[in-house]
C-alpha positions in Angstrom: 0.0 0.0 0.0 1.5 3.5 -1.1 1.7 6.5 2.1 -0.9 7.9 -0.3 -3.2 5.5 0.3 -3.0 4.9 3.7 -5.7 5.6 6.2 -4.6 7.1 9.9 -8.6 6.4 10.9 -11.1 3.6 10.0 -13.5 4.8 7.7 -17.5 3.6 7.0 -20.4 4.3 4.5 -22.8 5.7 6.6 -25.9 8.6 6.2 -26.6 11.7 8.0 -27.4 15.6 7.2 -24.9 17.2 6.0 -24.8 21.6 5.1 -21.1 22.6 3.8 -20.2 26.3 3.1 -16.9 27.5 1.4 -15.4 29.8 3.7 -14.3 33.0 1.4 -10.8 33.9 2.5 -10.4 36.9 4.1 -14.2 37.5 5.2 -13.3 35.4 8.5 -10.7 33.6 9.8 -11.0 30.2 10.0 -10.4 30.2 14.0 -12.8 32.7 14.5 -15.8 31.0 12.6 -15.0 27.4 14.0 -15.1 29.0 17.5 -18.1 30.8 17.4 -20.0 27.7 15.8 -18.7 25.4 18.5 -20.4 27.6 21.4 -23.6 28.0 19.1 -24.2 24.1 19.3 -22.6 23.8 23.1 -25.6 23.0 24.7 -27.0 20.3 22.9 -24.1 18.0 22.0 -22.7 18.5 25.8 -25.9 16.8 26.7 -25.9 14.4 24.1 -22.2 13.5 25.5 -23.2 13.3 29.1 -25.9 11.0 28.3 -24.0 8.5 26.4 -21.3 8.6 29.4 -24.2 7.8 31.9 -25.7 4.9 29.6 -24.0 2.4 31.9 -25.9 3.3 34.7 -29.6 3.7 33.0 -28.6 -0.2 32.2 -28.0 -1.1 35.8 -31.6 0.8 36.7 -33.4 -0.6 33.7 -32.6 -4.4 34.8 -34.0 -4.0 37.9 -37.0 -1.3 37.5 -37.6 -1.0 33.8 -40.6 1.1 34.3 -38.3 3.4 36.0 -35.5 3.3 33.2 -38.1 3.7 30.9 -39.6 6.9 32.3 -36.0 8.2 32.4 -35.3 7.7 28.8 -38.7 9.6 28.1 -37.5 12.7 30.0 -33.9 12.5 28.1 -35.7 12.7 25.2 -37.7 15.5 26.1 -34.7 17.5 27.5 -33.0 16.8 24.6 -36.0 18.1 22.4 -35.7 21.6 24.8 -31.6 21.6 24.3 -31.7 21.4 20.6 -34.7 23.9 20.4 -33.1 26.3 22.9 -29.9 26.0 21.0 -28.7 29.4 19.4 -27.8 26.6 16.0 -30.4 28.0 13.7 -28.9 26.0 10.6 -31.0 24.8 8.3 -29.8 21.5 9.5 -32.5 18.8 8.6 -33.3 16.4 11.6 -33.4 13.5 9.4 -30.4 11.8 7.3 -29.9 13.5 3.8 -26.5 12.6 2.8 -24.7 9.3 2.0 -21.6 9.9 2.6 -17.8 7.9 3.6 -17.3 8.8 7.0 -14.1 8.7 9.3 -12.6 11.1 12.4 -10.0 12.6 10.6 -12.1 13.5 7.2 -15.0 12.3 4.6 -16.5 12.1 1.7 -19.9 13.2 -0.1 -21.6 14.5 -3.3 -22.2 17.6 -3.7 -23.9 20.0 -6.6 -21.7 23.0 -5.6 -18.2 22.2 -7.5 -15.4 22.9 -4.9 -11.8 23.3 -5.9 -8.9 21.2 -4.2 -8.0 23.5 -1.1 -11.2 25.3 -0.9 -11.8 25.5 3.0 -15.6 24.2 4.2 -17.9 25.0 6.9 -19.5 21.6 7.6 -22.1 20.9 9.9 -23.5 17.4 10.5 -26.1 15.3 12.3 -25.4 11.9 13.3 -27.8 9.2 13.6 -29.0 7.9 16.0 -27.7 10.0 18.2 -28.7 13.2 16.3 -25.1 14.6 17.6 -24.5 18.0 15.7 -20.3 17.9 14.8 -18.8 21.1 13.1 -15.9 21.2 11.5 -13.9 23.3 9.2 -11.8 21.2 6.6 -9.9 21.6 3.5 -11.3 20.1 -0.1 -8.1 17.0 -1.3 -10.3 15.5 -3.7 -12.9 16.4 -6.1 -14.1 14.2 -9.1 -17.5 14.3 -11.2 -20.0 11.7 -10.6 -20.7 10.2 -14.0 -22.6 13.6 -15.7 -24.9 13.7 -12.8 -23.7 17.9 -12.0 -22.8 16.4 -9.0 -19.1 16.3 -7.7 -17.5 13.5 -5.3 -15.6 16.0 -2.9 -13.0 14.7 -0.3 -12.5 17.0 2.9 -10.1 16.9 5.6 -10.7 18.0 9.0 -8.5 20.7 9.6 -10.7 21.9 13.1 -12.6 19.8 15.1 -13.4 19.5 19.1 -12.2 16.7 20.3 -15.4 15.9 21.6 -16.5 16.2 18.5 -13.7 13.2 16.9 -14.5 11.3 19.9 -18.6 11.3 18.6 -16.7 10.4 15.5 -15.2 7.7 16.7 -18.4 6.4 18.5 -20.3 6.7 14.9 -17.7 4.5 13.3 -17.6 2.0 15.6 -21.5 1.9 15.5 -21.7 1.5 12.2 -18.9 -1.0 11.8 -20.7 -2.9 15.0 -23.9 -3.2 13.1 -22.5 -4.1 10.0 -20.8 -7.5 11.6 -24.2 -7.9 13.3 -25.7 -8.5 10.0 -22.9 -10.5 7.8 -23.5 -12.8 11.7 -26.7 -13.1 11.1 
């Protein structure tokens, strides 16, 4: 295998909405705008975090009072539901998946209509499912090829700002995916 070709992260096929923006140069620096996006969806993806971190615990309660566990994951849900709405993210950011896309925590891949040139810096904004997890990043274009006369453009991204937080959800999403995936070739 050529350096080129080397992976330093595993990556999956996976869907979820997607919104990328080409940053103009000069308008905003880079820093500023990936700063000012990671407080805007704080709230809701802290929570999202500290639920998934606690998820050990709701199992303990749910084997022995599952009408209790079960009330419990009602009212995350509905705190969740008053996070997101409360949120000062106002993205047009669909709730459901929109993209198909090759996914890993150091970059990814999608189709696009909007023709990007190699080293065109992006604005992405994601929701992952199941979790509906918002991840922003700001990433630079490496690869862009037509898709077979479609007006649509394969573009390859990498991650050039991401919260750690954020490549640790990544991390999570991959391993989901690659989890359910040997669930069904098993069954």
């Amino acid at each position: 295998m050529t350096d080129s070709n080397k992976r330093s992260y595993y990556r999956v096929n996976d869907k979820v909405a997607l919104i990328a923006r080409k940053i103009e140069p000069g308008r905003v620096s880079p820093n500023e705008l990936f700063e000012r996006r990671i407080r805007e969806t704080g709230i809701s993806n802290r929570f999202i975090h500290e639920r998934a971190k606690k998820r050990p615990s709701l199992l303990s309660i749910e084997r022995r009072y599952p009408e209790v566990a079960s009330y419990i994951e009602y009212l995350e849900d509905k705190i969740q539901a008053l996070a997101s709405y409360t949120s000062s993210d106002q993205s047009p950011l669909p709730m459901t998946p929109d993209h198909d896309v090759s996914l890993s925590a150091s970059g990814l891949s999608f189709n696009s209509r909007a023709d990007y040139a190699v080293g065109d810096q992006l604005e992405i904004t994601m929701r992952l499912f199941p979790s509906r997890m918002v991840v922003y990043v700001i990433a630079t274009v490496t690869r862009r090829e037509p898709v077979g006369g479609k007006g649509l453009w394969e573009i390859g991204v990498k991650y050039t700002h991401i919260h750690e937080d954020d490549r640790e959800q990544l991390f999570q999403q991959v391993n989901h995916v690659q989890t359910d995936s040997l669930k069904v070739v098993v069954n």
